[in-house]
mmCIF file of the N, C-alpha and C atoms, coordinates in Angstrom:
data_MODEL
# 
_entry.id   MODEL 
# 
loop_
_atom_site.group_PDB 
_atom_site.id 
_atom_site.type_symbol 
_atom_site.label_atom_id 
_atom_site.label_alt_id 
_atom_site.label_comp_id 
_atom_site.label_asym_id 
_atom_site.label_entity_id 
_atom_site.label_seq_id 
_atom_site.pdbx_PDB_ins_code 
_atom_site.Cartn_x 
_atom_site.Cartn_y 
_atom_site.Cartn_z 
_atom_site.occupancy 
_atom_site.B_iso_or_equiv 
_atom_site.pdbx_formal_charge 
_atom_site.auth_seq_id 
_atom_site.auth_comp_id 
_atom_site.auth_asym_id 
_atom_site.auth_atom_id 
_atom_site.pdbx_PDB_model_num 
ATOM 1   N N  . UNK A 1 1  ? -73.276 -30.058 -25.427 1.00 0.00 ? 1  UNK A N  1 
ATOM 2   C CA . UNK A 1 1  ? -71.986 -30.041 -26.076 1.00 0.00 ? 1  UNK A CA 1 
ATOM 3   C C  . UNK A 1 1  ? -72.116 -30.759 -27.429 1.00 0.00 ? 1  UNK A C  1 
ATOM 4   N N  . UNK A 1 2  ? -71.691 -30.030 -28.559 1.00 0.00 ? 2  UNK A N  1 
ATOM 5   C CA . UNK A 1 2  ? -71.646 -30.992 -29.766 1.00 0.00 ? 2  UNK A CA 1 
ATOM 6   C C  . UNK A 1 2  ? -70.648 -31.837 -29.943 1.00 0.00 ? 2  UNK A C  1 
ATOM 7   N N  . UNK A 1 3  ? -71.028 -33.018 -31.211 1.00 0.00 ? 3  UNK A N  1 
ATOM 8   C CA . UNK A 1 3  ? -69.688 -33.686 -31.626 1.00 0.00 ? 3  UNK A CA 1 
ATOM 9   C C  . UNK A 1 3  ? -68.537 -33.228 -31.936 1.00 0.00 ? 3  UNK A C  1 
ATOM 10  N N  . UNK A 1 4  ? -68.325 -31.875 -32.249 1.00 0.00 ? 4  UNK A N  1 
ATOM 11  C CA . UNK A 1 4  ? -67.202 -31.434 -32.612 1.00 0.00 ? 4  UNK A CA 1 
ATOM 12  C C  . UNK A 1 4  ? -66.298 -30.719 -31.443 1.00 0.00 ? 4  UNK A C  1 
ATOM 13  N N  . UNK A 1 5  ? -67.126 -30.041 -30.549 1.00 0.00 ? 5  UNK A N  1 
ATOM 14  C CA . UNK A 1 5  ? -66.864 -29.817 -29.118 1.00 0.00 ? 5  UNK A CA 1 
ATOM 15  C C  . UNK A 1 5  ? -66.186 -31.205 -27.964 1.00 0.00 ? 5  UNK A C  1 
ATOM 16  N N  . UNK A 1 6  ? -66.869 -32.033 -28.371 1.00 0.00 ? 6  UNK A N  1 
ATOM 17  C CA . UNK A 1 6  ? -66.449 -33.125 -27.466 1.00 0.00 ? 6  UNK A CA 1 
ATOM 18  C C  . UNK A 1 6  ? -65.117 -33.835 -28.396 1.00 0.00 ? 6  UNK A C  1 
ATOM 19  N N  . UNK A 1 7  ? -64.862 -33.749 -29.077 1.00 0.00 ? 7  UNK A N  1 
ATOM 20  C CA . UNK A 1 7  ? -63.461 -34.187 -30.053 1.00 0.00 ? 7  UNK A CA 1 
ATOM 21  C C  . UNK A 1 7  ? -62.650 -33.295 -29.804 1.00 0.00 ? 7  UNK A C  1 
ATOM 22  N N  . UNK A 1 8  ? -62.505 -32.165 -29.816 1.00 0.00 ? 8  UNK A N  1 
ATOM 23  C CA . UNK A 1 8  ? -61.709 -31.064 -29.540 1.00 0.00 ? 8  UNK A CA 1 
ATOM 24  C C  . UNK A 1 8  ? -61.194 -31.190 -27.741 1.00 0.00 ? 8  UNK A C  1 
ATOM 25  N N  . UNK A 1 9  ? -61.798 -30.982 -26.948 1.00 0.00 ? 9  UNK A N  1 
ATOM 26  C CA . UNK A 1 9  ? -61.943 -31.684 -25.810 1.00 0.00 ? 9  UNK A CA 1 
ATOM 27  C C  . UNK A 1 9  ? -61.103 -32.871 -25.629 1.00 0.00 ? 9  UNK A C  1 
ATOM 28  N N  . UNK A 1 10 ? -61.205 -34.209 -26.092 1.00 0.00 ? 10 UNK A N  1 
ATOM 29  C CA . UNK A 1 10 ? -60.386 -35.412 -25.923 1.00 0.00 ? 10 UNK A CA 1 
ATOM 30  C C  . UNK A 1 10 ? -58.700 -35.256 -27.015 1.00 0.00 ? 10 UNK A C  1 
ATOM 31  N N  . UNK A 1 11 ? -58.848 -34.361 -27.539 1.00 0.00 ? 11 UNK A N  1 
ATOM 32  C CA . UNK A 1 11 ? -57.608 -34.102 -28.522 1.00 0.00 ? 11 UNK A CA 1 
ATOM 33  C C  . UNK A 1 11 ? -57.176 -33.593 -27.443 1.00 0.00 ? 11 UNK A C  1 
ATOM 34  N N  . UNK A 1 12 ? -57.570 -32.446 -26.570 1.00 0.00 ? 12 UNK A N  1 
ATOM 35  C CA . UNK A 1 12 ? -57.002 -31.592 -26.169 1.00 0.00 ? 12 UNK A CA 1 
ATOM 36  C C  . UNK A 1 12 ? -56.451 -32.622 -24.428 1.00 0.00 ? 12 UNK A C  1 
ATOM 37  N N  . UNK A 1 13 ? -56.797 -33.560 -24.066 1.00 0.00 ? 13 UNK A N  1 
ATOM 38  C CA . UNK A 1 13 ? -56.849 -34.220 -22.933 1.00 0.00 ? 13 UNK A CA 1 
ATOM 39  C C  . UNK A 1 13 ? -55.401 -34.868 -23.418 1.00 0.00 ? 13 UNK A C  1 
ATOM 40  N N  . UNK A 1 14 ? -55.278 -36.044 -24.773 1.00 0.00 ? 14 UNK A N  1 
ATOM 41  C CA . UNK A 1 14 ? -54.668 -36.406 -25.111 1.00 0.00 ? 14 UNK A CA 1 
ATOM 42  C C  . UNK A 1 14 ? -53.458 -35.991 -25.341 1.00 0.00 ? 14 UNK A C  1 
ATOM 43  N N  . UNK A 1 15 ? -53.584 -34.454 -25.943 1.00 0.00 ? 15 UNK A N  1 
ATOM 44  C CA . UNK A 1 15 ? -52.252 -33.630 -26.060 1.00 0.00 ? 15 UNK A CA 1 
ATOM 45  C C  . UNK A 1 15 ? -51.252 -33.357 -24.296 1.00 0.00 ? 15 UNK A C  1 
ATOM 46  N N  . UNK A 1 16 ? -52.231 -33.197 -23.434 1.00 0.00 ? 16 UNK A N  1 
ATOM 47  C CA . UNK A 1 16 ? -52.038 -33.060 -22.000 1.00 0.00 ? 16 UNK A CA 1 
ATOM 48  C C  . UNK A 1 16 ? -51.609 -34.676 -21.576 1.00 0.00 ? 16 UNK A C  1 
ATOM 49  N N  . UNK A 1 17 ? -52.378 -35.708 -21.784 1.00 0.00 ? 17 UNK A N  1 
ATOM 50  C CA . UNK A 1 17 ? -51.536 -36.623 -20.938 1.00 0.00 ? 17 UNK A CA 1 
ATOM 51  C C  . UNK A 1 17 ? -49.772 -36.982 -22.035 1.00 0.00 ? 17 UNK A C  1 
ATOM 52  N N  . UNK A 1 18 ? -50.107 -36.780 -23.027 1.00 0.00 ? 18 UNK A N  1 
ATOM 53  C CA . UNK A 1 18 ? -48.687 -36.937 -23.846 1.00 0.00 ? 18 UNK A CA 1 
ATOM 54  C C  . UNK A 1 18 ? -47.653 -35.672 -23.219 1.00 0.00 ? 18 UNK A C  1 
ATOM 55  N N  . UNK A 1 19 ? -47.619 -34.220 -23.368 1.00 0.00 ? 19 UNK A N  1 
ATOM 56  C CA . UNK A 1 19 ? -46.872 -33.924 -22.957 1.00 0.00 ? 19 UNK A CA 1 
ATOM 57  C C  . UNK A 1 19 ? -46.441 -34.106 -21.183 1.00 0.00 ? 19 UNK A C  1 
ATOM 58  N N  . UNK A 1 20 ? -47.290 -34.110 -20.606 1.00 0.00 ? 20 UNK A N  1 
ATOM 59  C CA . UNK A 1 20 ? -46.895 -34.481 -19.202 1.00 0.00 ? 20 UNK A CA 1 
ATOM 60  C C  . UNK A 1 20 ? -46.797 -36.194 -18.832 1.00 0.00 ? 20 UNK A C  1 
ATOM 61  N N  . UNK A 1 21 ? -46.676 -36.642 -19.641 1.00 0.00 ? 21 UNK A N  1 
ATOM 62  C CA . UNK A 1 21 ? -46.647 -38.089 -19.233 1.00 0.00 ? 21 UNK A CA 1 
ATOM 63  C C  . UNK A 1 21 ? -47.551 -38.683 -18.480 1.00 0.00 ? 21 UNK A C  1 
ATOM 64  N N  . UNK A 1 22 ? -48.738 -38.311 -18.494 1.00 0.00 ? 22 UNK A N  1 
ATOM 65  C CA . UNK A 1 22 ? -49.476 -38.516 -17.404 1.00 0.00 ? 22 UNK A CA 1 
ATOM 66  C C  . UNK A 1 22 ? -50.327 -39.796 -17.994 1.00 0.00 ? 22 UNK A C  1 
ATOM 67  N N  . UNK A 1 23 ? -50.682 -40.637 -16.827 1.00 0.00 ? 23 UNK A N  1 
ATOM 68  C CA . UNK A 1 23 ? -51.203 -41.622 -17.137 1.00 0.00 ? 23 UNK A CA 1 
ATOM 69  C C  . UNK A 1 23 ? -52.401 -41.493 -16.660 1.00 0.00 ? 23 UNK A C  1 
ATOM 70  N N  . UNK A 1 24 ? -53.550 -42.970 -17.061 1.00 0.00 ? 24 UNK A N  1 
ATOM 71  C CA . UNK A 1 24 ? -54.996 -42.770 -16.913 1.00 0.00 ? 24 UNK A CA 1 
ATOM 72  C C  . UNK A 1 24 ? -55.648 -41.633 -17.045 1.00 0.00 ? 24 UNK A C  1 
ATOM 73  N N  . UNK A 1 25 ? -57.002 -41.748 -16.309 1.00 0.00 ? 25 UNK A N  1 
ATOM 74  C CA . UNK A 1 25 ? -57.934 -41.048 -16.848 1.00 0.00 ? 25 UNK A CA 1 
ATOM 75  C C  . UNK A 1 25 ? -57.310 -39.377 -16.166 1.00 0.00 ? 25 UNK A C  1 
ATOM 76  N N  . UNK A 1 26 ? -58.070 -37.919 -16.445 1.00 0.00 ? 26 UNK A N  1 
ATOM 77  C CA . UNK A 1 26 ? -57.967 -36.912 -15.606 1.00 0.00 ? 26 UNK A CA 1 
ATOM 78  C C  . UNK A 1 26 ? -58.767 -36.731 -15.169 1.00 0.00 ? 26 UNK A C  1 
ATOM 79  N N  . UNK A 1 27 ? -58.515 -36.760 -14.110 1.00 0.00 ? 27 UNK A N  1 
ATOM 80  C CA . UNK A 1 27 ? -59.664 -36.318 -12.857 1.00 0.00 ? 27 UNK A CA 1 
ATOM 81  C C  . UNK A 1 27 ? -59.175 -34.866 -12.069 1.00 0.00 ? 27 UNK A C  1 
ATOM 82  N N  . UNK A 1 28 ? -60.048 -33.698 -12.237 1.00 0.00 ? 28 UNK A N  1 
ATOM 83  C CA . UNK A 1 28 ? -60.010 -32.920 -11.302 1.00 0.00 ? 28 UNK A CA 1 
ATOM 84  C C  . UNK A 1 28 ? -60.411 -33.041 -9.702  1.00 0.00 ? 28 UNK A C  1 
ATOM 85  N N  . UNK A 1 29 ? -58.966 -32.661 -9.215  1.00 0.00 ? 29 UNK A N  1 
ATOM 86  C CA . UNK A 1 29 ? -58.962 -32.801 -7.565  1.00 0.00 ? 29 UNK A CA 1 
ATOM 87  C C  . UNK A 1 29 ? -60.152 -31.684 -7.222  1.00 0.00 ? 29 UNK A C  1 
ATOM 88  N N  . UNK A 1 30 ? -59.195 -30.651 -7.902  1.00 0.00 ? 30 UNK A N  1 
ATOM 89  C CA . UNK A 1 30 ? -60.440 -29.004 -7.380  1.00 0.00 ? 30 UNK A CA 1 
ATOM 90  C C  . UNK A 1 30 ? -59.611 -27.838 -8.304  1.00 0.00 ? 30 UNK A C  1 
ATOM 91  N N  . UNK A 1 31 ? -60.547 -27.277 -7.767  1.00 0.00 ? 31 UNK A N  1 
ATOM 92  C CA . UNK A 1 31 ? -60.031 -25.487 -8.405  1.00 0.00 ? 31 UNK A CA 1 
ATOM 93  C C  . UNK A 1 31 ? -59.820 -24.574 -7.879  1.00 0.00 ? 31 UNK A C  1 
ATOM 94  N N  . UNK A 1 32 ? -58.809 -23.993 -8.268  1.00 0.00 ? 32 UNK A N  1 
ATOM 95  C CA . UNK A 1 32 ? -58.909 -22.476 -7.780  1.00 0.00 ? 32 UNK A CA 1 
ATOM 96  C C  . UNK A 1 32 ? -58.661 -21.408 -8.245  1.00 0.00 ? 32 UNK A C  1 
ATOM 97  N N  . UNK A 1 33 ? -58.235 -20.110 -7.622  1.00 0.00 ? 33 UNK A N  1 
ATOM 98  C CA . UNK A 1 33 ? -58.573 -18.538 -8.243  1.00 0.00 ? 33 UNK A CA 1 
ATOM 99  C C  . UNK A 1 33 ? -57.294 -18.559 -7.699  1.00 0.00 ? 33 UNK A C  1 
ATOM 100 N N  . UNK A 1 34 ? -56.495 -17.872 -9.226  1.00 0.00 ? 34 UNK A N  1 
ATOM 101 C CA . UNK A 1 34 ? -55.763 -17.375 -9.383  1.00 0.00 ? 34 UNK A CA 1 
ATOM 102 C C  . UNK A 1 34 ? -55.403 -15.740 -8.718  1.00 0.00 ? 34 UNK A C  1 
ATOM 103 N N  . UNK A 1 35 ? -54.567 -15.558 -8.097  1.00 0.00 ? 35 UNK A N  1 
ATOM 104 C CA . UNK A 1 35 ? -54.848 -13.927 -6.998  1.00 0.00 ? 35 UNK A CA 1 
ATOM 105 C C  . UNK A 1 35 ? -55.300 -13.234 -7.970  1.00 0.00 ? 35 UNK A C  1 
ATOM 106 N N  . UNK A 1 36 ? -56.582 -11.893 -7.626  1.00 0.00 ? 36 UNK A N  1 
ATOM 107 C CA . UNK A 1 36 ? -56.602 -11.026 -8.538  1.00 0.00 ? 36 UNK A CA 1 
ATOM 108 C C  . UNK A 1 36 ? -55.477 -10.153 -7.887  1.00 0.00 ? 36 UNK A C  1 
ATOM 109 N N  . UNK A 1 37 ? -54.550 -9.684  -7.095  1.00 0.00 ? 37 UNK A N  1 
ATOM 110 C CA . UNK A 1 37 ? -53.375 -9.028  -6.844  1.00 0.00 ? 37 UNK A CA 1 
ATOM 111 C C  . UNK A 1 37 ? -52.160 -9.541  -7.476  1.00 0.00 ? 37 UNK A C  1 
ATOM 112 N N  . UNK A 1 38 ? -52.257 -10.745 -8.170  1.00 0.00 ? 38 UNK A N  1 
ATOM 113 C CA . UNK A 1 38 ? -51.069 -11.180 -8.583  1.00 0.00 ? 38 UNK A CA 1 
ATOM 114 C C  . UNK A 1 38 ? -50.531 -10.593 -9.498  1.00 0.00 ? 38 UNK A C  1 
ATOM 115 N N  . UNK A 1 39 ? -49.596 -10.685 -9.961  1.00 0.00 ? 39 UNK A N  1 
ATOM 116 C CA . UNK A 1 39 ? -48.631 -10.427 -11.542 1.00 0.00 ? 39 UNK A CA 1 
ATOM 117 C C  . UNK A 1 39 ? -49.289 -10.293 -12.632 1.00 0.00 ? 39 UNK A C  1 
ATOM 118 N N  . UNK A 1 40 ? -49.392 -10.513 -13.447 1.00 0.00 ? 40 UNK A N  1 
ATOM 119 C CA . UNK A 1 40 ? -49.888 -11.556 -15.038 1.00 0.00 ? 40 UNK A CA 1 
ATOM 120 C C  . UNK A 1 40 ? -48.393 -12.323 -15.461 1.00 0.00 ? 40 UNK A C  1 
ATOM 121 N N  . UNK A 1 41 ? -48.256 -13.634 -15.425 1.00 0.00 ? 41 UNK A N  1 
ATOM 122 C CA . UNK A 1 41 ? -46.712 -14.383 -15.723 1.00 0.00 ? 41 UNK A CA 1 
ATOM 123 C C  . UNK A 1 41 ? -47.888 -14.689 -17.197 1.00 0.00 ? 41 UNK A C  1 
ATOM 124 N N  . UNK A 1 42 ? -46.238 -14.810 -18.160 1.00 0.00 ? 42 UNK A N  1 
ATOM 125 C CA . UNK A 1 42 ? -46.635 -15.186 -19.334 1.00 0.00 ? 42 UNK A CA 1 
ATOM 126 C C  . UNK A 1 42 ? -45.907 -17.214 -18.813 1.00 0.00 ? 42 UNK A C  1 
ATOM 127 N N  . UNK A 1 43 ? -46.453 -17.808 -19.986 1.00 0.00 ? 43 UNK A N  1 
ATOM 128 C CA . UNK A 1 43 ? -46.248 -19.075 -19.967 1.00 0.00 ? 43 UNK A CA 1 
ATOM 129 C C  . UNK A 1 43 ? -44.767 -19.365 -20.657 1.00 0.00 ? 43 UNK A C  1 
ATOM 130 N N  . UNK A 1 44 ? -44.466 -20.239 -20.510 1.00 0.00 ? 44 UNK A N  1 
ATOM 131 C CA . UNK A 1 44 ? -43.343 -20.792 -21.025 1.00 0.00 ? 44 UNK A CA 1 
ATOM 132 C C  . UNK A 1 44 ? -42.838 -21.989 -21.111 1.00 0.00 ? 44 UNK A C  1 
ATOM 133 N N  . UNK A 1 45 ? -42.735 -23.224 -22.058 1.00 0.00 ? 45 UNK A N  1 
ATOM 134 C CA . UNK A 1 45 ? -42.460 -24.935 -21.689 1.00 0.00 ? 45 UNK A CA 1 
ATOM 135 C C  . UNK A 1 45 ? -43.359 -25.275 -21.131 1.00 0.00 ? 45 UNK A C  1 
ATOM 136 N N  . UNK A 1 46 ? -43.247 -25.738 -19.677 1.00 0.00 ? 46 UNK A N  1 
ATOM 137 C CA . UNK A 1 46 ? -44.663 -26.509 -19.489 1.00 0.00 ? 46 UNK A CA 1 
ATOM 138 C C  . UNK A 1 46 ? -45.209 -25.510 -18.554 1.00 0.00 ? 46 UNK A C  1 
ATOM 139 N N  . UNK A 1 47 ? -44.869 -24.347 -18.865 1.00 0.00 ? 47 UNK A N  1 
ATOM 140 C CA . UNK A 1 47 ? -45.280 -23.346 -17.460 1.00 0.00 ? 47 UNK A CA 1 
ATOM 141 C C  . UNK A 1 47 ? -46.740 -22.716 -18.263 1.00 0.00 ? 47 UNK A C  1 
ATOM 142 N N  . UNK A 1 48 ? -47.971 -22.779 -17.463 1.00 0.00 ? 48 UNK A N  1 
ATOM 143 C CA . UNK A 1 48 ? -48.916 -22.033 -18.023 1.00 0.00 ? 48 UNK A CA 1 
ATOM 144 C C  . UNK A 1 48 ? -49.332 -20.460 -17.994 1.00 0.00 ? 48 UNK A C  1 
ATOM 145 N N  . UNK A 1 49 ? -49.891 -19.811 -18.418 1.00 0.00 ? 49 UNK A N  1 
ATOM 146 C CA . UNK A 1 49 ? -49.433 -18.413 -18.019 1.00 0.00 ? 49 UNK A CA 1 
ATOM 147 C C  . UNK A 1 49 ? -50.652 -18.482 -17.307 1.00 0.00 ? 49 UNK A C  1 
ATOM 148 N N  . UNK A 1 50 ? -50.106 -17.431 -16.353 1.00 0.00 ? 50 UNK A N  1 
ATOM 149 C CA . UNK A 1 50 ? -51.811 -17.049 -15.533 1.00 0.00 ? 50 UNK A CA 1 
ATOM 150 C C  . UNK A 1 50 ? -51.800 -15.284 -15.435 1.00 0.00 ? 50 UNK A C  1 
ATOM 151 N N  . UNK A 1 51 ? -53.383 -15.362 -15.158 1.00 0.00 ? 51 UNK A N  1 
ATOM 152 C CA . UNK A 1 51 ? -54.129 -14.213 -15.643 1.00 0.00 ? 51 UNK A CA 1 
ATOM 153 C C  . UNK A 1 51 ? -54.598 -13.978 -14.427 1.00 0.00 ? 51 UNK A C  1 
ATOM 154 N N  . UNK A 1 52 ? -54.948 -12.664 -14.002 1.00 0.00 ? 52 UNK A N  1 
ATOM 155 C CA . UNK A 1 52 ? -55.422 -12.637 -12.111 1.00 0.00 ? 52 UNK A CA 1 
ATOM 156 C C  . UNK A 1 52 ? -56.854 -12.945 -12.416 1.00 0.00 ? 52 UNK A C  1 
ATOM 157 N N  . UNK A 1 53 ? -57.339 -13.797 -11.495 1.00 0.00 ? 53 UNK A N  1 
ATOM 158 C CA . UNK A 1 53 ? -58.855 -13.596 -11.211 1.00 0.00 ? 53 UNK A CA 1 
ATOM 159 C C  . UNK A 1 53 ? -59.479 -15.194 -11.938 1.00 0.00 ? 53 UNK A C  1 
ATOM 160 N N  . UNK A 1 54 ? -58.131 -15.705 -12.906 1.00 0.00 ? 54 UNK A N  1 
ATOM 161 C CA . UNK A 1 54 ? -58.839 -17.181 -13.143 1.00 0.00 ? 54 UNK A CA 1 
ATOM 162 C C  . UNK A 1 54 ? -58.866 -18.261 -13.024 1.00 0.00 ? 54 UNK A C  1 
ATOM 163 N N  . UNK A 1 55 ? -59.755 -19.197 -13.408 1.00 0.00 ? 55 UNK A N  1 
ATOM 164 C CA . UNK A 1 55 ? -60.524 -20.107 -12.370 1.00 0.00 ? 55 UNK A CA 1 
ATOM 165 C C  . UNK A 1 55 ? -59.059 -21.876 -12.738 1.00 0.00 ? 55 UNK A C  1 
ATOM 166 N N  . UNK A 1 56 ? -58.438 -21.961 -12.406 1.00 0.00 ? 56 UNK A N  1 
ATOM 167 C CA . UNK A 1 56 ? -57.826 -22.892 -12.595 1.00 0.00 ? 56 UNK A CA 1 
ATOM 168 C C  . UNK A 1 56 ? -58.722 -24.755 -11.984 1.00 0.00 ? 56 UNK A C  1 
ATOM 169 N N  . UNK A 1 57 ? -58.545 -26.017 -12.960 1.00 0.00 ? 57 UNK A N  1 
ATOM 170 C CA . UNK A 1 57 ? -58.488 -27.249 -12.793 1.00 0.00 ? 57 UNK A CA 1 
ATOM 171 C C  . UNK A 1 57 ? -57.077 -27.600 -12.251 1.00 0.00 ? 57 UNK A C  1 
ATOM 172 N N  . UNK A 1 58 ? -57.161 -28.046 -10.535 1.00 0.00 ? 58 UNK A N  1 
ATOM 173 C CA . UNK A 1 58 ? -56.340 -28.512 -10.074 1.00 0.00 ? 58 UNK A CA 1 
ATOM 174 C C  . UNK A 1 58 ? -56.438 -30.040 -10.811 1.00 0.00 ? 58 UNK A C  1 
ATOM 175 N N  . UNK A 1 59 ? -55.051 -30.933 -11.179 1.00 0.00 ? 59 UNK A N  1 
ATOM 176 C CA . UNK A 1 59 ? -55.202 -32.064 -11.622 1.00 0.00 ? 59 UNK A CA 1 
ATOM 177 C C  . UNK A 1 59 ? -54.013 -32.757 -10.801 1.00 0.00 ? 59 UNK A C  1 
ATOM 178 N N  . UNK A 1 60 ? -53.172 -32.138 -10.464 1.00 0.00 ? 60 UNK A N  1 
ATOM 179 C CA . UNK A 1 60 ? -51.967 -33.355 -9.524  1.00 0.00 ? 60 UNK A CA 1 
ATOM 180 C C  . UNK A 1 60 ? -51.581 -32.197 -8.741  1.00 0.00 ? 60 UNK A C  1 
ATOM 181 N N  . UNK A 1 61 ? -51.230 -32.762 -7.224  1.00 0.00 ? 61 UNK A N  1 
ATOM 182 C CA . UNK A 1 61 ? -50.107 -32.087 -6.698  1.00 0.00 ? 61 UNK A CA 1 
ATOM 183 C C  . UNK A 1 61 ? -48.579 -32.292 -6.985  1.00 0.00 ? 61 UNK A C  1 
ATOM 184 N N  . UNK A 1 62 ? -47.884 -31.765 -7.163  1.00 0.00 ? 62 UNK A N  1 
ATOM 185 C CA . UNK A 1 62 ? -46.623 -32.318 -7.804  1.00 0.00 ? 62 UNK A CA 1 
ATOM 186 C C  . UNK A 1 62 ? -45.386 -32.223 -6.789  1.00 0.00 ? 62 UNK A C  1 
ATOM 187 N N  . UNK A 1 63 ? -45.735 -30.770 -6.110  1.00 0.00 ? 63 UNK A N  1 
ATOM 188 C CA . UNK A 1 63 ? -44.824 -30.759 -4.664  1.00 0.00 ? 63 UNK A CA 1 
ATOM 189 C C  . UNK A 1 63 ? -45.219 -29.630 -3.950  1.00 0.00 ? 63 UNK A C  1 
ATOM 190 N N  . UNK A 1 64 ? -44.851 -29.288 -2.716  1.00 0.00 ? 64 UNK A N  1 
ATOM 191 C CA . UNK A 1 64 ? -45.349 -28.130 -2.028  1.00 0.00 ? 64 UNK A CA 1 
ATOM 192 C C  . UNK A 1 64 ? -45.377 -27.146 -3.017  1.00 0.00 ? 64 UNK A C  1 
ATOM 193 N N  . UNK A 1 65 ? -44.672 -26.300 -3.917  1.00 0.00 ? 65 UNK A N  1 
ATOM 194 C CA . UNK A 1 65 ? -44.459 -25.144 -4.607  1.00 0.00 ? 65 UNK A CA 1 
ATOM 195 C C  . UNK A 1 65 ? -45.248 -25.714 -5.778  1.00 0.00 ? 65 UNK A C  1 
ATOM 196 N N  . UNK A 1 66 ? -45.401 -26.732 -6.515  1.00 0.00 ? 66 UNK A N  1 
ATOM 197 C CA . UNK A 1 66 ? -45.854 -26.743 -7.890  1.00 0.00 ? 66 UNK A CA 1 
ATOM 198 C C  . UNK A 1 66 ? -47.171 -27.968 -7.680  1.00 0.00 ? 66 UNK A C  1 
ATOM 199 N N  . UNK A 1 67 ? -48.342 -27.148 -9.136  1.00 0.00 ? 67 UNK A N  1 
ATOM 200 C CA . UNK A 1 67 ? -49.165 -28.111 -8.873  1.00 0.00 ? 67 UNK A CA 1 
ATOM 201 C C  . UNK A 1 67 ? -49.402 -28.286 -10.842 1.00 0.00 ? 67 UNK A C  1 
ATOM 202 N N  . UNK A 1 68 ? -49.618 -29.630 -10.989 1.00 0.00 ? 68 UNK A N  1 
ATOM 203 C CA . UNK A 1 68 ? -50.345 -29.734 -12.823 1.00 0.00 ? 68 UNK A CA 1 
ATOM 204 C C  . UNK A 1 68 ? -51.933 -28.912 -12.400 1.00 0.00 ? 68 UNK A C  1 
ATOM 205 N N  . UNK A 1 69 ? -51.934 -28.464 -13.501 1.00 0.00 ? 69 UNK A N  1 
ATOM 206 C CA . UNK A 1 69 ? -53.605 -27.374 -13.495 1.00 0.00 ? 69 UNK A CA 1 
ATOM 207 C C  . UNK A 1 69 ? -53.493 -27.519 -15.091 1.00 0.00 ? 69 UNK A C  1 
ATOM 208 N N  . UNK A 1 70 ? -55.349 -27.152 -15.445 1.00 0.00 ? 70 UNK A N  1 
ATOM 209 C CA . UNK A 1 70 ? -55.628 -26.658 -16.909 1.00 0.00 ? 70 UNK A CA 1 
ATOM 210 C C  . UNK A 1 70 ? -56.297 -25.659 -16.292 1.00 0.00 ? 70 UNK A C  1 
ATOM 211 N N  . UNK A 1 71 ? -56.184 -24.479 -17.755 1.00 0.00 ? 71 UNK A N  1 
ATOM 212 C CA . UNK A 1 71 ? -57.004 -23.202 -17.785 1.00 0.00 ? 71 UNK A CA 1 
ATOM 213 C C  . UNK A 1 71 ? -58.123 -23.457 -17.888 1.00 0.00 ? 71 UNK A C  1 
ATOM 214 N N  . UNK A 1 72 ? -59.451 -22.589 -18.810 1.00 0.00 ? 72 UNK A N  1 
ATOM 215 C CA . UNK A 1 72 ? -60.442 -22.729 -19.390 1.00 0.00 ? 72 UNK A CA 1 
ATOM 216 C C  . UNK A 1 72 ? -60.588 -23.102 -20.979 1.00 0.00 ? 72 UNK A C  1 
ATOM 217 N N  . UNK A 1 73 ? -59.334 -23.001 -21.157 1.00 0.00 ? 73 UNK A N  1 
ATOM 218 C CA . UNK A 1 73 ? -58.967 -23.606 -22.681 1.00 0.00 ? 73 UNK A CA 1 
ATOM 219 C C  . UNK A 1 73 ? -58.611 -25.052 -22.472 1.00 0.00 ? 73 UNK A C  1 
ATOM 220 N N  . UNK A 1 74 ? -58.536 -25.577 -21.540 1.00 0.00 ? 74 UNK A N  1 
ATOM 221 C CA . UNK A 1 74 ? -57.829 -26.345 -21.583 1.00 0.00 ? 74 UNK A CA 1 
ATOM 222 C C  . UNK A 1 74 ? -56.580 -27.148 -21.680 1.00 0.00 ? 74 UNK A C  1 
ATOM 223 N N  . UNK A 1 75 ? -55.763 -25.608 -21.492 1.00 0.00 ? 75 UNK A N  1 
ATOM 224 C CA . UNK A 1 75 ? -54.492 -26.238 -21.578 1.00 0.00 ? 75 UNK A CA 1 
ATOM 225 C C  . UNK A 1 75 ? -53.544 -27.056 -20.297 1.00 0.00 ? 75 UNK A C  1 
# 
């Protein structure tokens, strides 16, 4: 990974614990696959859009129905 890769990266962590309020470090719980039978939902506010078939960073459970996740972008 270069220096400019790894800055982009912690901008992008930083932008995530600011809008979600989230404190300390992020630690991924786990991941998972998005249904490839599902929908395609576009995103919206803090809603991320998902795409069938991709690989989501579980990062909090938040409640039975909702969980915090990043994409592969990192969002």
């Amino acid at each position: 990974m270069t220096l400019k890769e790894c800055k982009k990266e912690e901008k992008a962590d930083r932008e995530f614990q600011k809008k979600f309020k989230f404190k300390g470090n992020i630690k991924v719980l786990t991941q998972m696959m998005v249904d490839p039978a599902a929908t395609e939902k576009r995103g919206g506010g803090k809603n991320l859009p998902l795409r069938r078939g991709e690989i989501l960073d579980v990062i909090q459970f938040t409640s039975q129905e909702q969980v915090l996740c990043r994409n592969s972008q990192r969002r």
